[in-house]
C-alpha positions as CSV (number, residue, x, y, z in Angstrom):
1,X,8.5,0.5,-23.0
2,X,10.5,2.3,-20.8
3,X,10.3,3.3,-16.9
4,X,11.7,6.1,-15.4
5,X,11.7,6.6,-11.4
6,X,11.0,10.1,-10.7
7,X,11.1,12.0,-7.4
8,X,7.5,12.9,-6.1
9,X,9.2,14.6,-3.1
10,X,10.2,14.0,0.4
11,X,8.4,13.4,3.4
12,X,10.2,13.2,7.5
13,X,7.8,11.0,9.7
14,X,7.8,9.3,12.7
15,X,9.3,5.9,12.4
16,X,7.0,4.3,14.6
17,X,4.4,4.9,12.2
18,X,5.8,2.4,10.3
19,X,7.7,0.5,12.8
20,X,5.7,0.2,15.8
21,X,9.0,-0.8,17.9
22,X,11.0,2.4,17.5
23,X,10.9,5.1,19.9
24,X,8.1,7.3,19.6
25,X,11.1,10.6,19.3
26,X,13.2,8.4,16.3
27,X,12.2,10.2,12.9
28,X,12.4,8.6,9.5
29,X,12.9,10.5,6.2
30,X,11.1,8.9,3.4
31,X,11.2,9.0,-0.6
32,X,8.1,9.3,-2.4
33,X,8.8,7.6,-6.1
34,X,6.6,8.1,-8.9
35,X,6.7,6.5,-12.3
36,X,6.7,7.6,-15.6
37,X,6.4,4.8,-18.4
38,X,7.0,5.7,-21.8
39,X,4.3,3.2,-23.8
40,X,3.5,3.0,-27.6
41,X,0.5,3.8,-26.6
42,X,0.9,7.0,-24.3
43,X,2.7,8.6,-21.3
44,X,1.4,7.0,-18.3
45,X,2.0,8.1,-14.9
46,X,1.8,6.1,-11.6
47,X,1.2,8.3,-8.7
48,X,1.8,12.2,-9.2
49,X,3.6,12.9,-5.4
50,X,3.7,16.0,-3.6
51,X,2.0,19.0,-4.6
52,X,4.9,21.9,-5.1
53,X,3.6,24.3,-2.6
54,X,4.1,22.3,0.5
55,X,8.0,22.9,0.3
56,X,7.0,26.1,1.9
57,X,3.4,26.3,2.9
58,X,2.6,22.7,4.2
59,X,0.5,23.9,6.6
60,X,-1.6,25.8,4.1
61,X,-2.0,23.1,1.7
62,X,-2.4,19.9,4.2
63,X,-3.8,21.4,7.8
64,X,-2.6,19.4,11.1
65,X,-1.5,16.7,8.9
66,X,1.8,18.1,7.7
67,X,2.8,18.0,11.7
68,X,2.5,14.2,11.1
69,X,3.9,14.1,7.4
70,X,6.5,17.1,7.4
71,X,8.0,18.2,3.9
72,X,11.5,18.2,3.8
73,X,12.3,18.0,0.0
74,X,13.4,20.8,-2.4
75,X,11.5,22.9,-4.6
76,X,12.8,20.7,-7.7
77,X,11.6,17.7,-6.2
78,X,8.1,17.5,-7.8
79,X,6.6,15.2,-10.4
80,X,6.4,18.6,-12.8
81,X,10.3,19.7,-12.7
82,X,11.6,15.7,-12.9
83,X,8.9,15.7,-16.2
84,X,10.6,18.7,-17.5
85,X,14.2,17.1,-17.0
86,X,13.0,14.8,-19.7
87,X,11.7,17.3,-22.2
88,X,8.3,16.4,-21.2
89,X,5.5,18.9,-19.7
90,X,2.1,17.6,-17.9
91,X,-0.1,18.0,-21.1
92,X,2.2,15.3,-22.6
93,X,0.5,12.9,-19.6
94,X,-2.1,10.7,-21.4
95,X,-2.7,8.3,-18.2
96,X,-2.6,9.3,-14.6
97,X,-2.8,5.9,-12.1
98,X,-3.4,7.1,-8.6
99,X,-2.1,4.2,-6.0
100,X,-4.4,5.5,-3.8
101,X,-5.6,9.1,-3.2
102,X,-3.6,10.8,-0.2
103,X,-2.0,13.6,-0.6
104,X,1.5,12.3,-1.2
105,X,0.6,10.3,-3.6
106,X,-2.0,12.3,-5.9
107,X,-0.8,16.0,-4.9
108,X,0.2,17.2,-8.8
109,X,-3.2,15.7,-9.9
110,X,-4.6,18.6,-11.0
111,X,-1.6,19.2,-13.6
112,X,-2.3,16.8,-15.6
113,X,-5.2,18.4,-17.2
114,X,-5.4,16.5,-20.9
115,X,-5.0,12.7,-19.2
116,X,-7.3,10.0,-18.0
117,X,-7.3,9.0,-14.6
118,X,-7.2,5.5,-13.4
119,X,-8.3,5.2,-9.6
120,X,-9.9,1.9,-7.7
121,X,-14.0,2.2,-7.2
122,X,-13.5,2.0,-3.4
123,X,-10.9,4.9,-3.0
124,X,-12.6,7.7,-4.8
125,X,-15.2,6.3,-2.4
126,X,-13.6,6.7,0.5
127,X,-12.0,9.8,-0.5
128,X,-15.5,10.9,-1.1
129,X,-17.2,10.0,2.8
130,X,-17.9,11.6,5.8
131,X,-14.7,11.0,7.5
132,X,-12.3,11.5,4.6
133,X,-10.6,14.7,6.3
134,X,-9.7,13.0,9.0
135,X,-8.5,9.8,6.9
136,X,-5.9,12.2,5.1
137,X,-7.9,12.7,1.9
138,X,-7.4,16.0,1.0
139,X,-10.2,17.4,-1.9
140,X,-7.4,20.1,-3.2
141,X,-5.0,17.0,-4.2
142,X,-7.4,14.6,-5.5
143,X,-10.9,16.4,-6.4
144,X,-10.3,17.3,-10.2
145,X,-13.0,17.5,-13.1
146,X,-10.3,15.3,-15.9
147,X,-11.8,12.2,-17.1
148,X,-11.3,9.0,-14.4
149,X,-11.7,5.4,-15.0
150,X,-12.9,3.5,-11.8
151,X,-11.2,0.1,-11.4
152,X,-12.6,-2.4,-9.4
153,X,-10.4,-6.2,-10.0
154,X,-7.5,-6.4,-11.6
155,X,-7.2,-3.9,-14.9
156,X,-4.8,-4.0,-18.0
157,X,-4.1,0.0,-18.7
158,X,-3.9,-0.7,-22.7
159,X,-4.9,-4.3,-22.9
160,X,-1.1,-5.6,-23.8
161,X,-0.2,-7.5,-20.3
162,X,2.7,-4.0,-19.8
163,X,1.1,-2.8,-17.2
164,X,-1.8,-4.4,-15.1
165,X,-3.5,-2.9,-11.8
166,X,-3.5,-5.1,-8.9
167,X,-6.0,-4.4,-6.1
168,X,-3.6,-4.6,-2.6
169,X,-6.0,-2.8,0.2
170,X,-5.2,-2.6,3.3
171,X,-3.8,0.3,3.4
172,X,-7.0,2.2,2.3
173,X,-9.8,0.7,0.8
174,X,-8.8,1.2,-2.5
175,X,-5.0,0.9,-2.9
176,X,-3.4,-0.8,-5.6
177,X,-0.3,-1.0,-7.4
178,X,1.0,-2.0,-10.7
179,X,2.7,-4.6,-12.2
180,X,4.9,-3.3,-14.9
181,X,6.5,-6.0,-17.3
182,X,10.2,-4.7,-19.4
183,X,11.6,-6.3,-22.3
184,X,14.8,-5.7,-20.8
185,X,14.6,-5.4,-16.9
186,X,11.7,-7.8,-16.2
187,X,8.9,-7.1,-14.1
188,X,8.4,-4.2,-11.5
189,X,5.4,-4.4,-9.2
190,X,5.0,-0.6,-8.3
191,X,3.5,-1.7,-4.6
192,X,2.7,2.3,-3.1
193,X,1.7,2.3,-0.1
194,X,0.8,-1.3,0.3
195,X,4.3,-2.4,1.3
196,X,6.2,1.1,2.5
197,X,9.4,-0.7,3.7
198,X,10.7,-3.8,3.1
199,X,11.2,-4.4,6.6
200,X,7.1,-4.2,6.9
201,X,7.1,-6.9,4.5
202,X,10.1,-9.4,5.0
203,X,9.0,-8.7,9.3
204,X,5.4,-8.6,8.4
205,X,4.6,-5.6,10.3
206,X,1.7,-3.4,10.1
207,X,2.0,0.1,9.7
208,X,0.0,2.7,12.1
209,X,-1.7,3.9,9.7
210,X,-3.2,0.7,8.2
211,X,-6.9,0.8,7.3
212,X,-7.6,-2.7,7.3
213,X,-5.1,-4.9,8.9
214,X,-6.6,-8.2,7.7
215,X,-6.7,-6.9,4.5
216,X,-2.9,-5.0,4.4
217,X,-1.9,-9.0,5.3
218,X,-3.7,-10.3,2.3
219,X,-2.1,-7.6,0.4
220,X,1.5,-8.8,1.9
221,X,0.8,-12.2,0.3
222,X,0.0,-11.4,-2.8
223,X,3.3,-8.9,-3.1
224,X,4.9,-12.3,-1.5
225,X,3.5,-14.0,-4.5
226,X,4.7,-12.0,-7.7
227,X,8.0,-11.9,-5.7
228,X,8.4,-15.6,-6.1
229,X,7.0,-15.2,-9.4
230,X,10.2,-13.1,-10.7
231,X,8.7,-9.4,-10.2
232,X,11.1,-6.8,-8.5
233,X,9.0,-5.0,-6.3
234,X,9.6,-1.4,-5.6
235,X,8.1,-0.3,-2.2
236,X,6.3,3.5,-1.7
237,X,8.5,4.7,1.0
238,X,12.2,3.0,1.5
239,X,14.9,5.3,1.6
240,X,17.7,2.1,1.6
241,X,16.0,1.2,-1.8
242,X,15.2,4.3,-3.2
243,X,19.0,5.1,-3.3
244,X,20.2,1.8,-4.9
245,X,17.1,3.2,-8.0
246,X,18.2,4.1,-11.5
247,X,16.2,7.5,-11.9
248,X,15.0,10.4,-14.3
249,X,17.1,10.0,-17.6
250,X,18.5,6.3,-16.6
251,X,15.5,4.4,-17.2
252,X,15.0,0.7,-17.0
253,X,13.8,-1.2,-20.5
């Protein structure tokens, strides 16, 4: 099996957001890293990034929100153009995992028209209530009619102990990550959203925009865990990591 880090777009943010202590002008420009793993059993995706069309309409796409989460990245930058870099197209997708369902992390869903979509019980929930506008769950990104599987523990994408889902909420109800074992490389937990920085978790602070605090803490110990178990973990949002990553062709084995 084979992993390759692709770029799901770009995103400038107030750093506060995710370190309270900064100064509320300070601005932060973060990475948004999706994963393509090449299985004997299918193309599986983890997390589809930005939709295209907020490069230059991200007003149109996400409303007040993209004053909060402002595009920056290129029009290349895209889950679709890093797939064709590898001579693959969307219909080559068979599985789509979805972290969680904003819009910067499910934004190309509806691409992926031929795969099945793996999303925790909990988030299409939440995606699907009363206050899910305000929560940053955009229907355009994540509303799709393709085929999804609803997770609600822990969940082995083709029953082989490669990839397993691992419930970490906290951030939103449902968010969970993926613990991705290489012949070569050793294990990856993909941790989205649940651990943005690596500051939030070596410092142990909470994000703003943390659901459930006392659940986003739980989340941090069990990260903490399959650290100490040998599991590299690759965090949603770090720009320091993101530029020490291997990515497109350069995949880790």
């Amino acid at each position: 099996m084979k992993m390759h880090v692709l770029n799901g777009g770009r995103l400038r943010m107030r750093k506060s957001v995710y370190l309270p202590e900064a100064e509320r002008s300070e601005t932060i420009d973060l990475p948004v890293a999706c994963m393509l793993f090449r299985h004997d059993q299918g193309n599986v995706l983890f997390d589809t990034g930005c939709h295209p069309q907020v490069v230059d309409a991200g007003a149109a796409r996400w409303g007040t929100m993209a004053k909060a989460m402002t595009p920056i990245a290129g029009p290349r930058d895209n889950v679709v153009a890093q797939l064709e870099t590898l001579g693959l197209a969307p219909d080559d997708i068979d599985v789509v995992v979805n972290s969680h369902l904003h819009s910067d992390h499910c934004g190309c869903n509806a691409f992926f028209k031929q795969a099945t979509f793996f999303c925790h019980a909990k988030e299409l929930a939440a995606a699907q209530g009363e206050e899910a506008l305000q929560r940053g769950y955009i229907p355009a990104d994540w509303q799709h009619p393709m085929p999804t599987e609803l997770v609600e523990g822990e969940r082995d994408v083709f029953g082989d102990g490669k990839m397993l889902l691992v419930p970490l909420p906290g951030h939103t109800p449902g968010s969970m990550g993926m613990l991705a074992t290489l012949e070569r490389d050793g294990a990856f937990l993909l941790a989205a959203d649940a651990v943005a920085l690596r500051e939030n978790l070596t410092r142990e602070v909470m994000p703003r925009n943390t659901w459930d605090p006392d659940a986003a803490l739980s989340s941090l110990d069990e990260v903490r865990r399959l650290e100490r178990d040998g599991a590299s973990v690759i965090f949603g949002h770090d720009p320091q990591q993101w530029d020490t990553l291997r990515k497109g062709e350069h995949a880790y084995e």
